[in-house]
C-alpha positions as CSV (number, residue, x, y, z in Angstrom):
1,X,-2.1,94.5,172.1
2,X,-4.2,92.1,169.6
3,X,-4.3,88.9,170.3
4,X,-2.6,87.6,167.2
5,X,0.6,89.3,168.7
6,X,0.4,88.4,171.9
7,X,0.1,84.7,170.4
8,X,2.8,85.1,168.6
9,X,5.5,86.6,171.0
10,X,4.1,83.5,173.5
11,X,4.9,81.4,171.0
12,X,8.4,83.4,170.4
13,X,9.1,82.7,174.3
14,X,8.7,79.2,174.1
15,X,10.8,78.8,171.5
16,X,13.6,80.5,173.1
17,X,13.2,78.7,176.1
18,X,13.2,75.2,174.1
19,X,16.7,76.8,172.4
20,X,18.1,77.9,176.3
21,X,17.2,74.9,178.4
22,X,18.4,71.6,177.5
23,X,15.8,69.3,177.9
24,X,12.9,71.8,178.2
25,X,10.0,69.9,176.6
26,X,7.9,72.0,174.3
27,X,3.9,72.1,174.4
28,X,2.6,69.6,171.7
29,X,0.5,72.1,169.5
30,X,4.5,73.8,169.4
31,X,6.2,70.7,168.2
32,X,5.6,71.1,164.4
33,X,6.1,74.9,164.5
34,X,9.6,74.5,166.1
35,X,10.8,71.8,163.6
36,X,9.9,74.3,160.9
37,X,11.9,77.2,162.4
38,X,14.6,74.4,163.2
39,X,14.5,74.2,159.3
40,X,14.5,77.4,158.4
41,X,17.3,77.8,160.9
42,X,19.8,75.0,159.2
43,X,18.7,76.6,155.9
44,X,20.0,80.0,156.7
45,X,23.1,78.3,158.3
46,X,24.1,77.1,155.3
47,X,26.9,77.9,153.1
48,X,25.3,78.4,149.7
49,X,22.2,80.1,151.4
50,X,24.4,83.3,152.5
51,X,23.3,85.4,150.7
52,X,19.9,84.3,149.8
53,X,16.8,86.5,150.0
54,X,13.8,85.6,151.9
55,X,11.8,84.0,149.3
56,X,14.2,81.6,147.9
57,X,14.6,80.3,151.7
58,X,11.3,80.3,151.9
59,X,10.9,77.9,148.8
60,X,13.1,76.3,150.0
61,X,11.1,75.3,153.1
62,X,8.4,74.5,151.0
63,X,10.6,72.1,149.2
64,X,12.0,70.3,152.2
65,X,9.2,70.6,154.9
66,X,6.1,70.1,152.8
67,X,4.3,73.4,154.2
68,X,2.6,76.0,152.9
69,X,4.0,79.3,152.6
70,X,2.4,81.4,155.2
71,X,3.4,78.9,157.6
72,X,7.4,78.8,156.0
73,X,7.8,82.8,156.2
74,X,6.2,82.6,160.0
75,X,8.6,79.9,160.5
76,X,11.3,81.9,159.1
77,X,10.8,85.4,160.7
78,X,10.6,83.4,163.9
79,X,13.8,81.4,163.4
80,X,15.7,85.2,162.4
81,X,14.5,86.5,165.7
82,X,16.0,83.6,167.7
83,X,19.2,84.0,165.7
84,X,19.2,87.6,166.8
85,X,18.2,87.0,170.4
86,X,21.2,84.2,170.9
87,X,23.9,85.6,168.9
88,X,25.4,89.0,171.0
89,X,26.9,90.0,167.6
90,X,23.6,90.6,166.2
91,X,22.2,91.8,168.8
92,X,24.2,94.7,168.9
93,X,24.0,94.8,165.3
94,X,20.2,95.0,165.3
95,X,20.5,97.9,168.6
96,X,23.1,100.2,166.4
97,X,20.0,99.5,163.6
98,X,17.2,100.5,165.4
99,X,19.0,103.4,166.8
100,X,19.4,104.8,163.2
101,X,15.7,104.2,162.3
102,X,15.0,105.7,165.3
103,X,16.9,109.0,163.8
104,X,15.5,108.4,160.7
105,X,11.9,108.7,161.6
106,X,12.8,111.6,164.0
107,X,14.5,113.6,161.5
108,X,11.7,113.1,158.8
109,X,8.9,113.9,161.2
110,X,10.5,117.0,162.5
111,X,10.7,118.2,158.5
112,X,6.9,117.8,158.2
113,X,6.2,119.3,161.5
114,X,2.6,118.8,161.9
115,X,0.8,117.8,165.3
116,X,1.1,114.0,164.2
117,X,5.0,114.2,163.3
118,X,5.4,116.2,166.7
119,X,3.7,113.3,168.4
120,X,6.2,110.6,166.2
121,X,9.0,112.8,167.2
122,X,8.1,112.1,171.1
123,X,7.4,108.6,170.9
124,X,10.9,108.1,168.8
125,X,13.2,109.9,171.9
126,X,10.9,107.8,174.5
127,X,12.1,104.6,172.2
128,X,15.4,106.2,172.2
129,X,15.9,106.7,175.8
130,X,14.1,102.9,176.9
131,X,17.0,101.7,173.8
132,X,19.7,103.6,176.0
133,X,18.4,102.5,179.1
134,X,18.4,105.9,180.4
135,X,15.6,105.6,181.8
136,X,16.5,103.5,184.6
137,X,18.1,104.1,187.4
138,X,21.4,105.4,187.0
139,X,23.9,103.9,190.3
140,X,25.8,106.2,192.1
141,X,29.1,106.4,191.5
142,X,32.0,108.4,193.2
143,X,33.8,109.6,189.7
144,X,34.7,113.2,189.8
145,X,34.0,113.6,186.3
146,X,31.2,115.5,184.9
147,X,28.9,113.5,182.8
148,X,26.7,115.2,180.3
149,X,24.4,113.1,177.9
150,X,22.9,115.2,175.0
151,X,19.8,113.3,173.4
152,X,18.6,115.9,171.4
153,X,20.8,117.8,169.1
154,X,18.3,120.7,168.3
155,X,17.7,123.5,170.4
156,X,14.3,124.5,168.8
157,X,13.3,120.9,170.3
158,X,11.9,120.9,173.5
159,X,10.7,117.8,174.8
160,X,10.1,116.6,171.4
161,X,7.9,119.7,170.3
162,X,8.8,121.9,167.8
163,X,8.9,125.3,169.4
164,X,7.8,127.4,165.4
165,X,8.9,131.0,166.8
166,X,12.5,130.3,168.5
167,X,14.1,132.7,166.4
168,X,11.6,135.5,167.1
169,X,11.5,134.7,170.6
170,X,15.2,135.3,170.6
171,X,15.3,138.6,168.6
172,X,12.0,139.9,170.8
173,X,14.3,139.5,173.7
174,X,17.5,141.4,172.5
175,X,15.3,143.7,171.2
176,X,14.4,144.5,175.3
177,X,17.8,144.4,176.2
178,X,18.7,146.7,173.9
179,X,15.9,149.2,174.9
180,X,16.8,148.7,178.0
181,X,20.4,149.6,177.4
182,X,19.0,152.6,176.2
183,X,17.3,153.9,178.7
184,X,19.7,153.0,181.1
185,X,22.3,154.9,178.9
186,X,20.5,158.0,178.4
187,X,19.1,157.9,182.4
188,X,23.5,157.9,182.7
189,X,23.9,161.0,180.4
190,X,20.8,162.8,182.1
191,X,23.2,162.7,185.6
192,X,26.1,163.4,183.7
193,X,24.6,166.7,182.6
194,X,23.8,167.5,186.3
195,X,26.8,167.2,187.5
């Protein structure tokens, strides 16, 4: 992780925390960047800024905080994230989302199908699952139902690799049952002529 992001999600934390706790006093190098988001906050929260795009809020800022526009778009990107992270609407909004890209970038890697896209194609169903939470532990519970969760919806996908000779896999094998079949037919008719 670079340490531009790692700024930047600190930064993200404090911020929520300042939102969460009442009277949670933020670091000073913090204050100006939280009255920014708090601006960029109020803007989107406005009625006739509905259905504005990003860069007429972010003129906005400009307008009514006296900043430059690096610092408004941070501002802003940070103030949509706290919007997500304390309204449960959006949250599930932005999960439902994330689960389609998710498919998305599956579906298009698994068309390509080169070692990189097989690769993508893993690390998209490890997002999936950690999205899920399937991969934590499951409680015990005394249903008698049979529960059966399907993640991925091709059978030539095995653990997100793209298996390239499925089909001739498959017909190799009837093909041996089949031969098989036959010598166990005519090893019948051999007796049968004994008798």
């Amino acid at each position: 992780m670079s340490l531009e992001k790692f700024e930047l999600e600190e930064t993200f934390e404090e911020l929520k925390r300042a939102e969460l706790e009442e009277g949670y006093q933020l670091p000073s190098k913090l204050a100006d960047e939280a009255r920014l988001v708090s601006a960029a906050m109020n803007i989107m929260g406005e009625k006739r800024a509905l259905y504005w795009q990003d860069k007429r809020i972010i003129k906005e800022m400009m307008i009514r905080c006296l900043c430059d526009e690096k610092k408004a778009r941070k501002s802003l990107r940070f103030a949509k994230q706290l919007l997500v992270f304390l309204n449960p609407v959006n949250q599930e909004l932005e999960k439902i989302r994330l689960i389609d890209s998710i498919k998305t970038n599956a579906m298009k890697s698994s068309v390509a199908n080169t070692a990189k896209d097989r690769q993508v194609i893993s690390a998209e169903h490890k997002n999936l699952i950690k999205l899920l939470g399937l991969d934590k532990e499951q409680p015990e519970q005394n249903s008698a139902g049979l529960h059966v969760i399907i993640i991925n919806h091709d059978p030539s996908l095995l653990g997100g690799q793209k298996r390239p000779n499925l089909l001739q896999d498959i017909a190799k094998e009837l093909r041996k049952i089949e031969k098989q079949q036959e010598t166990d037919f005519t090893d019948f008719e051999m007796i049968d002529d004994e008798d």
